[in-house]
C-alpha positions in Angstrom: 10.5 11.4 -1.8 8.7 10.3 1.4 10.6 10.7 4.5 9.4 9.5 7.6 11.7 11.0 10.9 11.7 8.9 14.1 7.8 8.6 14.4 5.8 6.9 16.9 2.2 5.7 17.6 0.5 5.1 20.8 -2.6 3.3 22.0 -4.2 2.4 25.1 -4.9 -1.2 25.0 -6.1 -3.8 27.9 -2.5 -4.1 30.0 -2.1 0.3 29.1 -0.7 2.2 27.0 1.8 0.6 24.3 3.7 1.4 21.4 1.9 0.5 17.7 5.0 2.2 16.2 8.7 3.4 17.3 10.9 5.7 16.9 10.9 4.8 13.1 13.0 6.3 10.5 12.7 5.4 6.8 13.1 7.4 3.4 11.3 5.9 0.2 12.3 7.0 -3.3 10.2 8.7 -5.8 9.0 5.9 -8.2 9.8 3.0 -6.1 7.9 0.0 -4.7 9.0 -0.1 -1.3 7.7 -3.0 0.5 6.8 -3.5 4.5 6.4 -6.8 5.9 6.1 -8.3 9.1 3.8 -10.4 11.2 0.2 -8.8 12.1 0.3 -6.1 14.7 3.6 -5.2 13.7 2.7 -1.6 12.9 2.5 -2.0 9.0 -1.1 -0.5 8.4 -0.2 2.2 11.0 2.7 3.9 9.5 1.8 3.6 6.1 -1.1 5.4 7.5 1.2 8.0 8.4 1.8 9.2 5.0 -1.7 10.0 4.4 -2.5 11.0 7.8 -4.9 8.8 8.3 -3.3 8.2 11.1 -1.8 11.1 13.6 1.7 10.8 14.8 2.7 11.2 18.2 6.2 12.1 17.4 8.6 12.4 14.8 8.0 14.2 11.0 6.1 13.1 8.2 7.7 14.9 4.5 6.5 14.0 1.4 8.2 16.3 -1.5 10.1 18.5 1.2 6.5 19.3 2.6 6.0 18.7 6.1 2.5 16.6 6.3 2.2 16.6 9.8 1.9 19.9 10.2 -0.4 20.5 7.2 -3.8 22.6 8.3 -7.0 21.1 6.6 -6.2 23.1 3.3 -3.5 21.7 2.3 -4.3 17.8 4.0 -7.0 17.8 1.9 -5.2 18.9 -1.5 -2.2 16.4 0.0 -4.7 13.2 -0.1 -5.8 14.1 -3.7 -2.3 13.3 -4.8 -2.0 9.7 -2.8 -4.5 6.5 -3.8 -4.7 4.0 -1.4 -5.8 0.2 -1.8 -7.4 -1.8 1.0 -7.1 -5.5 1.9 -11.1 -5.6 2.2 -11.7 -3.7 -1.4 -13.5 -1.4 0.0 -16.1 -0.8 -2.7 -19.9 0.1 -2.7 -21.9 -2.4 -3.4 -25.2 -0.8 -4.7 -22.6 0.8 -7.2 -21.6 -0.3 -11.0 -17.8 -1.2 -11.4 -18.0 1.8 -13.3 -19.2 4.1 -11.1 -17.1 2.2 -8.2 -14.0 3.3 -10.4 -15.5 7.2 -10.8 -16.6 7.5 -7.1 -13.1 9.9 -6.4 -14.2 12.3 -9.2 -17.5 12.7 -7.2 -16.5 13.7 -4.4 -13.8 16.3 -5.2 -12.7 18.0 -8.5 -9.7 16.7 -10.3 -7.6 18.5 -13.3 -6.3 15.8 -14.9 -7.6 12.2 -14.5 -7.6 8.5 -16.9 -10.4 7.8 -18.8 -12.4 5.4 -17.1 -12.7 3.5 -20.8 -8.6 3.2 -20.6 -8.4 2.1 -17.0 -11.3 -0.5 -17.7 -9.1 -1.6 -20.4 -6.0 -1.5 -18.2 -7.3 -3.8 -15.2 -9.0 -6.4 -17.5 -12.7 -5.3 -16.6 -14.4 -4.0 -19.9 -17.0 -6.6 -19.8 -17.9 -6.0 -16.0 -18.6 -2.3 -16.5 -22.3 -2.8 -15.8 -22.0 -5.4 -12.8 -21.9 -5.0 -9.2 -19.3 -6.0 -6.8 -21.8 -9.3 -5.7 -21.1 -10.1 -9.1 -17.2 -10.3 -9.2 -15.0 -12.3 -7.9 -12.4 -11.4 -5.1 -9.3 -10.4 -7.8 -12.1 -8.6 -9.9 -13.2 -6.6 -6.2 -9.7 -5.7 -5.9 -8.9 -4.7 -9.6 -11.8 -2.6 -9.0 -10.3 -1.0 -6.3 -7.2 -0.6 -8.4 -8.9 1.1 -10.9 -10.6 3.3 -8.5 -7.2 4.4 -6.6 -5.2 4.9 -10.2 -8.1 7.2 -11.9 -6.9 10.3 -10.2 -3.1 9.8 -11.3 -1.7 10.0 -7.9 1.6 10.4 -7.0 1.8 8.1 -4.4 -0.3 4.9 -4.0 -0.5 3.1 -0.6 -1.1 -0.7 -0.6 -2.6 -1.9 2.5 -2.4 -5.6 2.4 -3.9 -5.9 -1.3 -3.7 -9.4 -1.5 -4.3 -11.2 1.7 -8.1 -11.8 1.1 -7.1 -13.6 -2.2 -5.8 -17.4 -3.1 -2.4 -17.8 -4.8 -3.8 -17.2 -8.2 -5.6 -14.1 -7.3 -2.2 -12.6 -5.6 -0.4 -13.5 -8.7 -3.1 -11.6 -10.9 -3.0 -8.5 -8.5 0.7 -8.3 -8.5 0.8 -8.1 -12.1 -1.9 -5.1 -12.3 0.7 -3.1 -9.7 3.8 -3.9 -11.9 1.8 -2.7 -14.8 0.6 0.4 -13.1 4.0 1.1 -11.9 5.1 0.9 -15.3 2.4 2.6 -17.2 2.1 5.4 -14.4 4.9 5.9 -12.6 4.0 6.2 -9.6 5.1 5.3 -5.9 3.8 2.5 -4.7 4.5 1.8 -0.5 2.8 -2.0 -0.2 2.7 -2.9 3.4 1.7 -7.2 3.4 3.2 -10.4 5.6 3.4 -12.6 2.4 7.3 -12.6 1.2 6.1 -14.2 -2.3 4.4 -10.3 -3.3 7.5 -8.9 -1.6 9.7 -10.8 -3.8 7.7 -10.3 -7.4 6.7 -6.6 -6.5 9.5 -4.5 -4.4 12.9 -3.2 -5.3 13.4 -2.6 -1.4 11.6 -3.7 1.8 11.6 -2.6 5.7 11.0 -5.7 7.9 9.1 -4.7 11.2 8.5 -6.3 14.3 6.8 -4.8 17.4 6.6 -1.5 15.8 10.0 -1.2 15.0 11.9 -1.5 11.7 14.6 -4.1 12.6 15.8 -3.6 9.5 15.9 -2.4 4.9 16.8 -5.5 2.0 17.1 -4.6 -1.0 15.1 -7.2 -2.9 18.3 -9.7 -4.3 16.4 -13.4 -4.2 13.1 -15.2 -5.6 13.2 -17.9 -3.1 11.5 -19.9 -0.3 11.5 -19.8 3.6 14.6 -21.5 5.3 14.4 -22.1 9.2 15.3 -19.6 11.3 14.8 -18.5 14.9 12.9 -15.3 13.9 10.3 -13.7 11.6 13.5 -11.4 10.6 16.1 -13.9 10.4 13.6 -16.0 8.2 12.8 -13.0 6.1 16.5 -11.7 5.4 17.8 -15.6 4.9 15.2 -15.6 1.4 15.7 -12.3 0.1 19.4 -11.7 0.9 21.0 -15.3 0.9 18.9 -17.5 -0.4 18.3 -21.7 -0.1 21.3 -23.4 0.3 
């Protein structure tokens, strides 16, 4: 279970100090796809950050698995951030690097006991015939399969999503949100996926925190598959799709 106790975020911008996240409170499930969503600057990246301390808090408590991470000493960060993959909007891969060795990069740099056969997770991502290329070579859903792969080959428990889709077209999202499903199935992992499009909210998430100026205004369980209705906010617009409905 991830459990993340009244945290906040500050940074000192132009006009002064201000808040990236507040005084947020949110617990996510083992084995769920919990979902955050909101407009950009809303804080997503940061507190999903939070969980692999990537990012420091400047209050609150960070647990994962009744451990405290925030108070972790390098040790134990270090042996904390083998257990959680993360995928990132821009893929993130080298380029003068095979897909393959893209996919193994993890297992160079520190020693894991038990890890997926990099034959397997070609298989599992659709990329057996793009073993040898390079990332010029690939299109953008292949990049961020790629960067699937890479994130899954260490079996971690947790796997952060940090906008996965937004450099992609529709088709592209569609194919990515199918890998994650997959995964989630195959792996059983957790899966936090922080985005602002409500269609990968709706296919992927069984529950989703909607933020807005660094605070979570509110947690939907994921009820509807359907389109944007007017409303007066980014919340109100978000809650009339995945709790009401069109009418």
């Amino acid at each position: 279970m991830i459990e993340l106790k009244q945290v906040s975020k500050r940074y000192q911008g132009q006009a002064g100090m201000f808040s990236a996240v507040d005084n947020v409170s949110l617990t996510i499930d083992d084995r769920e796809i919990f979902g955050i969503i909101g407009e950009s600057g809303a804080g997503k990246s940061t507190l999903i950050r939070f969980i692999n301390a990537l990012e420091q808090i400047d209050e609150g408590e960070v647990w994962v698995d009744n451990e405290r991470v925030d108070h972790f000493n390098k040790k134990q960060l270090r042996q904390h951030r083998k257990d959680v993959g993360m995928i990132f909007q821009q893929f993130n891969l080298m380029n003068n690097l095979t897909v393959e060795d893209n996919i193994l990069l993890p297992l160079s740099l520190h020693h894991y006991e038990d890890t997926i056969a990099i034959d397997e997770l070609l298989e599992f991502v659709g990329l057996a015939d793009k073993r040898h290329h390079y990332p010029s070579q690939l299109s953008g859903g292949q990049k961020q399969r790629v960067g699937i792969a890479r994130a899954l080959i260490t079996k971690p428990k947790i796997l952060l999503c940090d906008e996965p889709t937004s450099a992609l077209d529709a088709n592209r999202t569609d194919e990515i949100v199918a890998v994650l499903k997959r995964a989630h199935q195959r792996f059983g992992m957790t899966i936090v996926l922080v985005t602002h499009e409500l269609d990968v909210i709706q296919n992927l998430c069984q529950r989703v925190a909607i933020m807005e100026a660094g605070k979570v205004v509110d947690v939907v369980a994921i009820q509807t598959n359907t389109a944007f209705k007017d409303a007066k906010s980014y919340h109100e617009r978000v809650l009339e799709v995945l709790k009401h409905g069109e009418s």
